[in-house]
C-alpha positions as CSV (number, residue, x, y, z in Angstrom):
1,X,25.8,50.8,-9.5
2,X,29.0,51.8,-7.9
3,X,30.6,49.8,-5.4
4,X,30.6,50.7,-1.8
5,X,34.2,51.6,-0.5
6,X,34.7,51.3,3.4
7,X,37.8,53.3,4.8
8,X,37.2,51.5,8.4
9,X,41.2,49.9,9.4
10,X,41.7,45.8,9.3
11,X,42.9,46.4,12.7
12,X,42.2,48.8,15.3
13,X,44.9,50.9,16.8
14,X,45.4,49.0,20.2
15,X,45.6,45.6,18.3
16,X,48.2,47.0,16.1
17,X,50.0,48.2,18.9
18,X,49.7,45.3,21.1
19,X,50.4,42.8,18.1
20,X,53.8,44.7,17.6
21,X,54.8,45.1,21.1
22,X,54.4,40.8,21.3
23,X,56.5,40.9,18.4
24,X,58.6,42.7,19.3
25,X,59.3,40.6,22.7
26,X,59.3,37.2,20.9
27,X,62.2,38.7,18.3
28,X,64.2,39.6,21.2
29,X,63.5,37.0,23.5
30,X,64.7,34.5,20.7
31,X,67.8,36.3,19.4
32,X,69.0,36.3,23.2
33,X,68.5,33.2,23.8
34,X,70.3,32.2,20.3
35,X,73.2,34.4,21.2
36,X,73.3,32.4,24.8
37,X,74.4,29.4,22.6
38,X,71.4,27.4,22.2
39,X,70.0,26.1,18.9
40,X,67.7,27.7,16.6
41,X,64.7,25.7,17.2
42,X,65.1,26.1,21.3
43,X,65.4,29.9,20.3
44,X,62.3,30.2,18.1
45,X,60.2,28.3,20.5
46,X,61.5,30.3,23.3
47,X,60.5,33.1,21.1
48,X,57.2,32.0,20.6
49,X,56.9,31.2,24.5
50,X,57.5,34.5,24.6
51,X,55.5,36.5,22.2
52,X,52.3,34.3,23.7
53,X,53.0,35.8,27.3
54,X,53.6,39.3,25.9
55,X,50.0,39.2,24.0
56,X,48.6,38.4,27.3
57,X,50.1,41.1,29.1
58,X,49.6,43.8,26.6
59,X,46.2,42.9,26.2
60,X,45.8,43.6,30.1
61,X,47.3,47.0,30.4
62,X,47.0,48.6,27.0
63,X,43.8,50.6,27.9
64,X,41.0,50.2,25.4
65,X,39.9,54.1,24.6
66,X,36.5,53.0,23.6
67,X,34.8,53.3,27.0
């Protein structure tokens, strides 16, 4: 018997783009706030703050094409 081999994605293309675009805000959101003079761990957590709100929103108004 051969094995079955299933070429469906991990993620789909809207998850992949709304997974970056959180990232992407939570990277910037920290480095700003590191380069405003606070500490690493205020700028990581602002960074997380961040990303969180960002999936939220994303997830709102990235349309889902499967409709």
């Amino acid at each position: 018997m051969s094995p079955t081999t299933t070429t469906d994605p991990l993620l789909s293309t809207r998850a992949t783009l709304v997974l970056l675009l959180a990232t992407l805000v939570g990277i910037g959101a920290g480095v700003l706030r590191f380069l405003g003079g606070q500490s690493w761990p205020t700028a990581v957590l602002t960074g997380v703050g961040a990303a969180g709100g960002a999936l939220l929103l994303f997830h709102a108004i990235v349309g889902d094409t499967r409709t």
